[in-house]
Each structure stands twice: as C-alpha cells, then as structure tokens.
TINULO-618225 format. One record per residue: residue in three letters; x, y, z of N, C-alpha, C in turn. Coordinates in pm, 1 decimal, decimal comma. Example, Ala and Ser with C-alpha at 12.3 -4.5 7.8 and 13.67 -1.06 7.14 Angstrom:
// TINULO-618225
<r kolnu="ALA" n_east="1319,0" n_north="-569,0" n_up="780,0" ca_east="1230,0" ca_north="-450,0" ca_up="780,0" c_east="1320,0" c_north="-330,0" c_up="780,0"/>
<r kolnu="SER" n_east="1285,0" n_north="-225,0" n_up="708,0" ca_east="1367,0" ca_north="-106,0" ca_up="714,0" c_east="1290,0" c_north="3,0" c_up="787,0"/>
***
This chain:
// TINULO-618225
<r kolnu="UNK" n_east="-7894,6" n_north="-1469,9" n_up="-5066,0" ca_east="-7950,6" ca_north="-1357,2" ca_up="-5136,5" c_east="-7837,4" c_north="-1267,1" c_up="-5182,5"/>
<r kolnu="UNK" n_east="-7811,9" n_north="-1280,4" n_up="-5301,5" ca_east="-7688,1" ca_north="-1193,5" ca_up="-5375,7" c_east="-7722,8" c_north="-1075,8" c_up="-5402,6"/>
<r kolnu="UNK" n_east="-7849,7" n_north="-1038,3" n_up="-5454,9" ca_east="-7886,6" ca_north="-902,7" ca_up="-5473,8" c_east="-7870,6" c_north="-775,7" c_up="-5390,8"/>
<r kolnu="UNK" n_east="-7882,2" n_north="-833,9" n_up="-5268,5" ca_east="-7834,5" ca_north="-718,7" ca_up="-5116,9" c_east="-7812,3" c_north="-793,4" c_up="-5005,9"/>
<r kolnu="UNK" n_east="-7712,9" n_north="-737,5" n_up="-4910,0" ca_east="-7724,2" ca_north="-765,2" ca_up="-4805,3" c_east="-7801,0" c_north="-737,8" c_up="-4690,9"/>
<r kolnu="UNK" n_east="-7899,2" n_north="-601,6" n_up="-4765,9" ca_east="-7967,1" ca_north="-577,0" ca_up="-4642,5" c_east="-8111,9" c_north="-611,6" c_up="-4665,1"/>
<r kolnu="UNK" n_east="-8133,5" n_north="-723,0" n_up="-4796,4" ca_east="-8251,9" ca_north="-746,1" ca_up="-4823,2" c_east="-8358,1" c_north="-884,4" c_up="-4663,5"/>
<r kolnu="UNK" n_east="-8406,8" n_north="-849,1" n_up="-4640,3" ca_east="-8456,4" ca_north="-998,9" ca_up="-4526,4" c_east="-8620,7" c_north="-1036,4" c_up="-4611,1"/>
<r kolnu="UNK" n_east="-8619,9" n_north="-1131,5" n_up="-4598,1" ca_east="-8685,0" ca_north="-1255,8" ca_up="-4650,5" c_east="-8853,3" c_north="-1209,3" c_up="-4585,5"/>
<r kolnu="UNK" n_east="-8936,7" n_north="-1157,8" n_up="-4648,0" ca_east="-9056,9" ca_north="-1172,5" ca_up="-4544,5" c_east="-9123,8" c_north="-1331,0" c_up="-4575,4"/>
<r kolnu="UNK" n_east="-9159,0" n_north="-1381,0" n_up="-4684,6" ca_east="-9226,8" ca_north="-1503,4" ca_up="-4748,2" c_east="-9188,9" c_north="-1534,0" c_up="-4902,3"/>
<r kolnu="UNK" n_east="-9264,1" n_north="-1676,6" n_up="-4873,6" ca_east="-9246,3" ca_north="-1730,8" ca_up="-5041,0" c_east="-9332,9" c_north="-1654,9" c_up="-5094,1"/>
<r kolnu="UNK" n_east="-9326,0" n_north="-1596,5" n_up="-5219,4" ca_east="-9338,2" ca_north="-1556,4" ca_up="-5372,8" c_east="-9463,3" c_north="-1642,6" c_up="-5379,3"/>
<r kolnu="UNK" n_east="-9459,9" n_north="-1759,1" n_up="-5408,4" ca_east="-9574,5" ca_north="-1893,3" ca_up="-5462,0" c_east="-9691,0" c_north="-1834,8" c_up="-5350,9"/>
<r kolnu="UNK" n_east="-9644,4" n_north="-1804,3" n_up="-5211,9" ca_east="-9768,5" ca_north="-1824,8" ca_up="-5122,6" c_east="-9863,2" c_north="-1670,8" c_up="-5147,5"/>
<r kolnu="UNK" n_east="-9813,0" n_north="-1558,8" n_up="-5195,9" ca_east="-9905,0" ca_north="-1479,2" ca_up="-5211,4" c_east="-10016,5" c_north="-1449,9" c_up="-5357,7"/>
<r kolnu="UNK" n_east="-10109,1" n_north="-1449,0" n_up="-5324,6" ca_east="-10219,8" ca_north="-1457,1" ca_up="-5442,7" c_east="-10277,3" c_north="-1338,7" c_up="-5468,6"/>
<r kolnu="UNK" n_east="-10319,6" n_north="-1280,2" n_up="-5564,0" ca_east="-10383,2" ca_north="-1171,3" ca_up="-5637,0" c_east="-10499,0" c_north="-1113,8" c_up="-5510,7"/>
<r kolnu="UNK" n_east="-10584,7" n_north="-1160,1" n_up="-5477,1" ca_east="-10684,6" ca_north="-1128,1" ca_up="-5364,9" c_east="-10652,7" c_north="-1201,4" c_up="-5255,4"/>
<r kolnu="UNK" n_east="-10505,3" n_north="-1266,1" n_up="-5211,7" ca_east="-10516,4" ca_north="-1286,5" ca_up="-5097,9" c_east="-10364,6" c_north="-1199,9" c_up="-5053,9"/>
<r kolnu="UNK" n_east="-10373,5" n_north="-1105,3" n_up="-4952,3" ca_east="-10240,5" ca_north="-1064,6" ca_up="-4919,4" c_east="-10180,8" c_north="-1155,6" c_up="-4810,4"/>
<r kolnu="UNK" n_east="-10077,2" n_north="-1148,8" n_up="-4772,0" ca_east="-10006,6" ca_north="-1263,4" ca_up="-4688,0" c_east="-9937,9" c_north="-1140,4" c_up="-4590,4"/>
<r kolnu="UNK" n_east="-9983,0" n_north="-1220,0" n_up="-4427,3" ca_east="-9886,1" ca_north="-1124,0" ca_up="-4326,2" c_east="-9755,4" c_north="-1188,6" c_up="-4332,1"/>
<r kolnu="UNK" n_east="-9653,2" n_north="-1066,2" n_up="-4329,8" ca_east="-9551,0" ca_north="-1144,9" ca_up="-4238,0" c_east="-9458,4" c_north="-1086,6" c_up="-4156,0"/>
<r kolnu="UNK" n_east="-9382,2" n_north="-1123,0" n_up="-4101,2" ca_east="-9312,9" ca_north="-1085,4" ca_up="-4001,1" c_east="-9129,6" c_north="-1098,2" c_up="-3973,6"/>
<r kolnu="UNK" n_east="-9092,5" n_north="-992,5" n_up="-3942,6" ca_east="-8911,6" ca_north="-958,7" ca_up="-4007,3" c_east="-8881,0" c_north="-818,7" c_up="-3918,6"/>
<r kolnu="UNK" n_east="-8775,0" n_north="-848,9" n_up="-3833,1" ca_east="-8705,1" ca_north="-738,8" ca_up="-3789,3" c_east="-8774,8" c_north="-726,1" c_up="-3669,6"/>
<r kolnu="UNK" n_east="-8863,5" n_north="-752,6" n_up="-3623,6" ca_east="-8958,3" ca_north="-721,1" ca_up="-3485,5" c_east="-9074,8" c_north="-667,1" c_up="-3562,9"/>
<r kolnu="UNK" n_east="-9111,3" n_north="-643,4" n_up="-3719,3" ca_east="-9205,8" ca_north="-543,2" ca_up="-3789,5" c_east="-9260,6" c_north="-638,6" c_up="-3839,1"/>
<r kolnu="UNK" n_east="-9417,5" n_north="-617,8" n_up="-3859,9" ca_east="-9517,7" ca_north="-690,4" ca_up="-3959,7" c_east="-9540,0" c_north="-607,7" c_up="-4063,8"/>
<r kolnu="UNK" n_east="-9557,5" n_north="-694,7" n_up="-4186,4" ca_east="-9580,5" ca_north="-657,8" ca_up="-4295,8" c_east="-9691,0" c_north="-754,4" c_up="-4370,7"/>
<r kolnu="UNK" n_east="-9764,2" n_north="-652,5" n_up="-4488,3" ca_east="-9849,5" ca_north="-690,1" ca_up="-4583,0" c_east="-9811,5" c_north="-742,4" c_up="-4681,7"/>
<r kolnu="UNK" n_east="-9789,5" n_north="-835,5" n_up="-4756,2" ca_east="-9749,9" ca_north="-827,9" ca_up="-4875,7" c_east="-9838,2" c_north="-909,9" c_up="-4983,8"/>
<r kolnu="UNK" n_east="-9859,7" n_north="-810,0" n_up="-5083,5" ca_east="-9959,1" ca_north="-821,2" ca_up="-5217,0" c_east="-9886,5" c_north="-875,7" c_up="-5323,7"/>
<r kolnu="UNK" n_east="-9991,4" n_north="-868,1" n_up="-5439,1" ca_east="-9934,0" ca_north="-956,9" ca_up="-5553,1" c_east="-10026,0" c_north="-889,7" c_up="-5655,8"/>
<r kolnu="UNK" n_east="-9967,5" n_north="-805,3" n_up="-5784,4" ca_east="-10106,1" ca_north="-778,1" ca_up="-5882,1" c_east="-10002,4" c_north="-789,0" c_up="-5987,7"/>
<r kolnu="UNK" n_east="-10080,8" n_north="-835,1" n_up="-6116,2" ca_east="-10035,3" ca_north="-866,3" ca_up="-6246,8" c_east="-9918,3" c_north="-932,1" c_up="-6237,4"/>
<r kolnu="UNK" n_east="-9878,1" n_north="-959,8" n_up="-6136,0" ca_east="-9728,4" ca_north="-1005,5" ca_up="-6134,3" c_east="-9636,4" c_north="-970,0" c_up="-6064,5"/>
<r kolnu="UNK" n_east="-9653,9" n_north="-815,7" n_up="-5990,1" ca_east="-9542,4" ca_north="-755,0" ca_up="-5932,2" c_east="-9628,3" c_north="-755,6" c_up="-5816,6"/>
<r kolnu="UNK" n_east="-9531,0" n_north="-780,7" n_up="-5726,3" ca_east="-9519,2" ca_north="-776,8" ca_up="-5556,6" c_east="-9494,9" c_north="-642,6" c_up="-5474,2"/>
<r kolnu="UNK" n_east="-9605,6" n_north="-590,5" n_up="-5380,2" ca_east="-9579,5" ca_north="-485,1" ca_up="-5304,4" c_east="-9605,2" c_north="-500,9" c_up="-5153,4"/>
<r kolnu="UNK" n_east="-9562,8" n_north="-439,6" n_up="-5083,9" ca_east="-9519,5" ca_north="-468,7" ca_up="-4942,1" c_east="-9552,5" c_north="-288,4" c_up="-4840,8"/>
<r kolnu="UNK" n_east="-9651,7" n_north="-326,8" n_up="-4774,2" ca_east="-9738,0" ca_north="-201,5" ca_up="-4749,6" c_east="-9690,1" c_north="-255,2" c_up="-4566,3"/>
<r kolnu="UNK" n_east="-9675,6" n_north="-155,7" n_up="-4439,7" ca_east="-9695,9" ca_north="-177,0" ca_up="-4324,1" c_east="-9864,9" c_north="-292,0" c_up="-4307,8"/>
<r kolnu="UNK" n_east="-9865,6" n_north="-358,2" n_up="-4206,6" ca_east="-9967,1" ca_north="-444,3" ca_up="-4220,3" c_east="-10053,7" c_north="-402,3" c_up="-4124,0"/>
<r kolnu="UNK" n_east="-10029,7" n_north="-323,5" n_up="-4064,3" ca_east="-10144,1" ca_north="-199,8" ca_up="-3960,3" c_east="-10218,0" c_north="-127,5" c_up="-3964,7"/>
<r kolnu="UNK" n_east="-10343,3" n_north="-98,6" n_up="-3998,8" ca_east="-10366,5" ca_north="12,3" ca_up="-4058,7" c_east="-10388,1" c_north="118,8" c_up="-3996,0"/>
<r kolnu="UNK" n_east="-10310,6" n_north="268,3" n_up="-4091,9" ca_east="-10271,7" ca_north="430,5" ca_up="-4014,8" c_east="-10394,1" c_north="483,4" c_up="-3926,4"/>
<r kolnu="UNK" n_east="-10522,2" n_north="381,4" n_up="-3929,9" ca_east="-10655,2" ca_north="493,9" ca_up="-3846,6" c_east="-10694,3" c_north="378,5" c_up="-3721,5"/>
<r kolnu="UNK" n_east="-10629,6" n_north="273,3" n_up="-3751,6" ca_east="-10705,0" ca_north="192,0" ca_up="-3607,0" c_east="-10629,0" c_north="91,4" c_up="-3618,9"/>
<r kolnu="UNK" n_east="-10700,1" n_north="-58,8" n_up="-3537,1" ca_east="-10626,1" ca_north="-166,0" ca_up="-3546,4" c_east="-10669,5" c_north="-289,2" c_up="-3596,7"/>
<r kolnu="UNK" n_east="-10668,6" n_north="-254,3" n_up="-3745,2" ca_east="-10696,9" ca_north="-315,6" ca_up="-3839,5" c_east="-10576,4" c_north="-362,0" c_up="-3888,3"/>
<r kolnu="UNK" n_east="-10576,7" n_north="-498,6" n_up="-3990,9" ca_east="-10424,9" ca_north="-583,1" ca_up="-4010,8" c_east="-10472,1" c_north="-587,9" c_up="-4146,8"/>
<r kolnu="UNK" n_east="-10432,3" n_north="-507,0" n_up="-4223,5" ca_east="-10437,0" ca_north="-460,3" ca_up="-4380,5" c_east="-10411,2" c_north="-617,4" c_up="-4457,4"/>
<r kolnu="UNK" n_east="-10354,6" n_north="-710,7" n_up="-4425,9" ca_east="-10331,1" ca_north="-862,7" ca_up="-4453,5" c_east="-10455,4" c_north="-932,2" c_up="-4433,8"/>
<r kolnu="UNK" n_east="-10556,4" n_north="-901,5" n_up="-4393,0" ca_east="-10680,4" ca_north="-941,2" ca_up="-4352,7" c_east="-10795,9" c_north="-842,1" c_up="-4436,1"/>
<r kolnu="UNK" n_east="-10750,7" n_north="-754,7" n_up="-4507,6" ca_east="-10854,8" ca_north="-683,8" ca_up="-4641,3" c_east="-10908,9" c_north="-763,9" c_up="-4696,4"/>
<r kolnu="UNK" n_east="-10982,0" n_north="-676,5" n_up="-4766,4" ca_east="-11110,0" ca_north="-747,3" ca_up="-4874,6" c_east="-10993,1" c_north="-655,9" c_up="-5022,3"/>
<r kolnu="UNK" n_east="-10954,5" n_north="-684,1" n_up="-5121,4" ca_east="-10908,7" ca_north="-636,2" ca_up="-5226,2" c_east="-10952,3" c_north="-618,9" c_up="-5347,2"/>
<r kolnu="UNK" n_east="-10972,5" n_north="-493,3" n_up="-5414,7" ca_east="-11012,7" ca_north="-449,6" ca_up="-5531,1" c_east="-10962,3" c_north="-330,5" c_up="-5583,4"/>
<r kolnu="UNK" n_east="-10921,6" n_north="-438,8" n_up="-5705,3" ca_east="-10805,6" ca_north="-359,5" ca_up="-5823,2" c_east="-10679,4" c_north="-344,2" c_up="-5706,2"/>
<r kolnu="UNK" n_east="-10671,6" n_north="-248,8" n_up="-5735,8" ca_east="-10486,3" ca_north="-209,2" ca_up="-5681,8" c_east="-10525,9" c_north="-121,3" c_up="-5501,7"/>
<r kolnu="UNK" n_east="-10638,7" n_north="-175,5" n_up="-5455,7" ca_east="-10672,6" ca_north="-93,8" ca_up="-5334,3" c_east="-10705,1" c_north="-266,5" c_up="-5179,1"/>
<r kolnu="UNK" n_east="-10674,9" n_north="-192,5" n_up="-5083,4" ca_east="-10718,0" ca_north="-304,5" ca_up="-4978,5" c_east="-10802,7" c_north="-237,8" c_up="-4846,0"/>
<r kolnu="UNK" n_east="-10887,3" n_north="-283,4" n_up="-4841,6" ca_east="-11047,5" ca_north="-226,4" ca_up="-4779,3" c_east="-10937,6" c_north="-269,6" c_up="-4590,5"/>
<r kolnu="UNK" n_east="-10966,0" n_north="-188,4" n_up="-4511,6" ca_east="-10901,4" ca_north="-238,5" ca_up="-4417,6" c_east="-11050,3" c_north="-276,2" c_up="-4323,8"/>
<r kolnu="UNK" n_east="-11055,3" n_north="-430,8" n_up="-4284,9" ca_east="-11160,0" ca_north="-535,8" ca_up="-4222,3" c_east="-11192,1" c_north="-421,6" c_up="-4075,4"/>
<r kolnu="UNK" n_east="-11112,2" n_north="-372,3" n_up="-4003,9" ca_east="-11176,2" ca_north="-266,2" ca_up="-3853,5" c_east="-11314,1" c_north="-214,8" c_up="-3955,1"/>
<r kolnu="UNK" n_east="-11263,5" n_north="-109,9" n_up="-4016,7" ca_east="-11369,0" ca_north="-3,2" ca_up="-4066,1" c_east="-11372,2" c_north="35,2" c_up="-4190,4"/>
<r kolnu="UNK" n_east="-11369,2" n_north="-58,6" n_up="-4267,7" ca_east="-11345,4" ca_north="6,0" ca_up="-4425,0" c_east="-11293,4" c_north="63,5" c_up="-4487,2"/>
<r kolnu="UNK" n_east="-11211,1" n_north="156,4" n_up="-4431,0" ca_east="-11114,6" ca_north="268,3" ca_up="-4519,7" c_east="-11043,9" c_north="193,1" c_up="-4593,9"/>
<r kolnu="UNK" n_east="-10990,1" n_north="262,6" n_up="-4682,2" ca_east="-10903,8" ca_north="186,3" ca_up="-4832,1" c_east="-10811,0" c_north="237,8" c_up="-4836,9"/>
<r kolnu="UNK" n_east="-10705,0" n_north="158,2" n_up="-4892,4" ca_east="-10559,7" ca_north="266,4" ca_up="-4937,2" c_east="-10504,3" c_north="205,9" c_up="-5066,7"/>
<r kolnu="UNK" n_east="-10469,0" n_north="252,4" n_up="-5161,3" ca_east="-10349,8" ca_north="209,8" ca_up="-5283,4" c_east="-10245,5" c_north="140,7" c_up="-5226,4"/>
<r kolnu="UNK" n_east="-10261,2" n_north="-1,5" n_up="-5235,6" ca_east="-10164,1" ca_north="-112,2" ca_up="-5165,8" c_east="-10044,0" c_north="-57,6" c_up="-5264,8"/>
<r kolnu="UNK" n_east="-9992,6" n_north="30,0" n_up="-5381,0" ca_east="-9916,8" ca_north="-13,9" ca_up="-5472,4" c_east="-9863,2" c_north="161,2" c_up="-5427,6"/>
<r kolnu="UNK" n_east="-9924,6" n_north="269,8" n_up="-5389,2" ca_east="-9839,7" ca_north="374,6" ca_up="-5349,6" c_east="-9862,0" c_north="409,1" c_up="-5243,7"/>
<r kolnu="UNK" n_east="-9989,8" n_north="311,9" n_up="-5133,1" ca_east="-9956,7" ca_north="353,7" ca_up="-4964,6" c_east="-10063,8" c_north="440,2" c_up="-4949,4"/>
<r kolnu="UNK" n_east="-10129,3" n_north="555,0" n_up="-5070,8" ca_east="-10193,2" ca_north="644,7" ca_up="-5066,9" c_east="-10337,4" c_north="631,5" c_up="-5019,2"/>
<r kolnu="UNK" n_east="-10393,4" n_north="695,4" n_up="-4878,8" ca_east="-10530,8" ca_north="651,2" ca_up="-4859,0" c_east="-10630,6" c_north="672,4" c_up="-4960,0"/>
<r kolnu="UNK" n_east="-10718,3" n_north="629,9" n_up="-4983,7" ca_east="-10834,4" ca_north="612,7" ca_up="-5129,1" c_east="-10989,8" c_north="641,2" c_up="-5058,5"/>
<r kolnu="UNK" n_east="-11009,0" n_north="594,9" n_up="-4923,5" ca_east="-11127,0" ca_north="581,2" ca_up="-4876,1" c_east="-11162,7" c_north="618,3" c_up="-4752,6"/>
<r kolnu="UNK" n_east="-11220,7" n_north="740,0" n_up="-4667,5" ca_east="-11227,4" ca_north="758,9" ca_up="-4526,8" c_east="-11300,2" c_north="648,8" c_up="-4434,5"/>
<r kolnu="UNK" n_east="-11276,3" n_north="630,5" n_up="-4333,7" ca_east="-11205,3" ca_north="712,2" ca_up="-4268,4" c_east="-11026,2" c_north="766,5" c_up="-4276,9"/>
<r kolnu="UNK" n_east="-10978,3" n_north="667,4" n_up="-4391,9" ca_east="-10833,2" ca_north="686,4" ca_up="-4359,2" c_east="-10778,7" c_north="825,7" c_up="-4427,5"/>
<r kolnu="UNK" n_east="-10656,7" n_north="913,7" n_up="-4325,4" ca_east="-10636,7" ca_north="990,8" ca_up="-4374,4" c_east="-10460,9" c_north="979,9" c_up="-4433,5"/>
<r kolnu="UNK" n_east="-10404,1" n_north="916,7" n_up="-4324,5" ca_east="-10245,0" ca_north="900,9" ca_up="-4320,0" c_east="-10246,7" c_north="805,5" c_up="-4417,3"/>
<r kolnu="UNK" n_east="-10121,6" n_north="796,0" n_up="-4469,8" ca_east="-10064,0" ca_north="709,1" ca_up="-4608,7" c_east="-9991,0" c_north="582,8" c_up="-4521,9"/>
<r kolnu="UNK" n_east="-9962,9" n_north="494,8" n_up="-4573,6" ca_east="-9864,9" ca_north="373,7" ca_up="-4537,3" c_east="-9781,3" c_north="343,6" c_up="-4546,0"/>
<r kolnu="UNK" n_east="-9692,2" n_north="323,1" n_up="-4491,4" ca_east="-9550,0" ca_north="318,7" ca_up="-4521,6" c_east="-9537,2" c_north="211,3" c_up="-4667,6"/>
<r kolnu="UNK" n_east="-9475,0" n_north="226,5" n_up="-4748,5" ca_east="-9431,2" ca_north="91,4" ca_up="-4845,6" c_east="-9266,8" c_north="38,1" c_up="-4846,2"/>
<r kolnu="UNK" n_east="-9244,4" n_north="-56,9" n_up="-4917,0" ca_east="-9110,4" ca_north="-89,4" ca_up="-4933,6" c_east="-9128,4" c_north="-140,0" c_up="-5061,3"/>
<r kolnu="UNK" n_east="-9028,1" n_north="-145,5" n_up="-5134,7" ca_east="-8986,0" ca_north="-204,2" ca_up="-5260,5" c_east="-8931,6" c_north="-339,2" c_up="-5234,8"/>
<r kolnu="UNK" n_east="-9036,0" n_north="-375,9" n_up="-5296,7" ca_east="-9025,0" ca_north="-582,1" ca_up="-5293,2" c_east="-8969,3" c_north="-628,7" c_up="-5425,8"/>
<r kolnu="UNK" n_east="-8820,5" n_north="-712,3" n_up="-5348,0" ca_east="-8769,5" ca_north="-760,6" ca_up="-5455,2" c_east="-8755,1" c_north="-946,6" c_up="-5424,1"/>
<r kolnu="UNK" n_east="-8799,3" n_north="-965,2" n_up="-5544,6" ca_east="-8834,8" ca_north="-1151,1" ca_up="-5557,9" c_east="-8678,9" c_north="-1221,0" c_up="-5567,7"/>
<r kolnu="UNK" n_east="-8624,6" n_north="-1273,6" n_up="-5443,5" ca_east="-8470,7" ca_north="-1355,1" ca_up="-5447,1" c_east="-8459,6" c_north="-1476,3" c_up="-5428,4"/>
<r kolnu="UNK" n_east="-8412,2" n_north="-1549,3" n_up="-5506,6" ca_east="-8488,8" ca_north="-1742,1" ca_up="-5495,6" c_east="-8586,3" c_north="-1712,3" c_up="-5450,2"/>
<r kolnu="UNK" n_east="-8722,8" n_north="-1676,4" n_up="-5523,4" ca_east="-8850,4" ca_north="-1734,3" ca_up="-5486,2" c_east="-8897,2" c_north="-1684,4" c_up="-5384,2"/>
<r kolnu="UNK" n_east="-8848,1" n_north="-1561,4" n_up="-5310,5" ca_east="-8879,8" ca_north="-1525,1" ca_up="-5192,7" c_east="-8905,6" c_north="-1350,3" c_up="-5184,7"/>
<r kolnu="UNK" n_east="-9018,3" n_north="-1317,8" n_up="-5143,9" ca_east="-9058,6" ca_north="-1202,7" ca_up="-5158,5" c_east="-8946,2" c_north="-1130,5" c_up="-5044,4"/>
<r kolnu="UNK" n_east="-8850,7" n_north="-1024,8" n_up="-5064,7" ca_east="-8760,1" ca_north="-937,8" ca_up="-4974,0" c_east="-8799,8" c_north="-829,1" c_up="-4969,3"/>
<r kolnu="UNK" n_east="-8742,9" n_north="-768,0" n_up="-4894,4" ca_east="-8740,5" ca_north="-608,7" ca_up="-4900,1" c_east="-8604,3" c_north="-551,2" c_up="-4775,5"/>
<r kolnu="UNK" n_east="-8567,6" n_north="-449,1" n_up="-4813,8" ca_east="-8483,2" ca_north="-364,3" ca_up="-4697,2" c_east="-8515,9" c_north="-279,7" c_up="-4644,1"/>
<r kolnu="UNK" n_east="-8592,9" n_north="-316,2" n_up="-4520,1" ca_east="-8621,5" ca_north="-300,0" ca_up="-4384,7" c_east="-8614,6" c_north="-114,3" c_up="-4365,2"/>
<r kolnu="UNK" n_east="-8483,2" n_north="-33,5" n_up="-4414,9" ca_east="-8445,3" ca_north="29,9" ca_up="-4426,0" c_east="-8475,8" c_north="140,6" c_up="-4506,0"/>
<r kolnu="UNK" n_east="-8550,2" n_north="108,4" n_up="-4615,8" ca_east="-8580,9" ca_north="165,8" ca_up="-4712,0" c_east="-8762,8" c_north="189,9" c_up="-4736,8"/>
<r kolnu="UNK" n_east="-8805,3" n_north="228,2" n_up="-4641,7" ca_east="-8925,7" ca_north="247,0" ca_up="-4631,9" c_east="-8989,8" c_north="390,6" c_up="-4659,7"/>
<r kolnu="UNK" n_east="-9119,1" n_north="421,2" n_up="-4738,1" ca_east="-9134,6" ca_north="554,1" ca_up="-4760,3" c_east="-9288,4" c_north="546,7" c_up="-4753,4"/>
<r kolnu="UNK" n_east="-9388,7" n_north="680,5" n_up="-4753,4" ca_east="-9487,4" ca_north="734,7" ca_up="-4779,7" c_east="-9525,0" c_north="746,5" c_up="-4912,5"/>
***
C-alpha cells in the first residue's frame, strides 16, 4: 500500500455491496464498511445506544437502521437520523488500495 503507511486493510472492495455492509476487523477495532454509488464509507460497527452491530442493518438510501432497536444514522456523516439514537459515530475516510477497502485507524471523527 503506497498511498500511506498508516493505511490497514479492513476488506476487499469486490466483497462490499450497496445494501449489504461488510464487518471487519483491524487494530483490535471492528468496523462497518458501506458502499453507495461507488464510494466507500467506514462507520464504527457498534451502535452509540446499545449492542447492536451496524454491519447487520437493514439500509436505505445513505442511512443504516441498527437490527437491536431501529435507530438510524447517516452511514456517510455518522450523524444519528432516527431515535432512539442520540450520539453520532465515529467515521473514517476509506481509501480503495489494490482493491482493498483501507482506512487510518488514526484518523477517526464525529
């Protein structure tokens, strides 16, 4: 991976689908990672009100229903959309390196 050194590999690119998010796992941390129109986003895979695995949503448009209790959040800015949830999600900026969805671990925001 030439683009960074501090980029780590969560999954293949090919394996995530428009309505299906893919868990994965990097650093000791799980992550969500989505797929819409083309661009790849990478949300914590926990969700902020219970223990729900945001990788296991139901998805519509640019939002992911979390399977515990329904609350929703903007997979694409973290932002909750639907109560019960109130807290936002952490995201990372997913960058595609040979074919492989990355991100730096490091660089995580609200």
């Amino acid at each position: 991976m030439s683009e960074s050194s501090n980029l780590v590999a969560l999954c293949d690119a090919a394996d995530v689908e428009e309505d299906t998010p893919v868990q994965a796992m990097a650093s000791g941390a799980v992550y969500a990672v989505f797929v819409k129109d083309g661009a790849y986003y990478v949300t914590q895979d926990l969700c902020t009100h219970g223990p729900g695995n945001l990788s296991e949503g139901f998805i519509e448009d640019n939002e992911v229903e979390c399977p515990f209790h329904q609350g929703r959040f903007n997979f694409i800015t973290g932002a909750p959309t639907a109560a019960p949830c109130t807290d936002a999600l952490r995201i990372w900026t997913a960058h595609v390196v040979d074919g492989k969805v990355c991100i730096d671990p490091e660089e995580s925001r609200t």
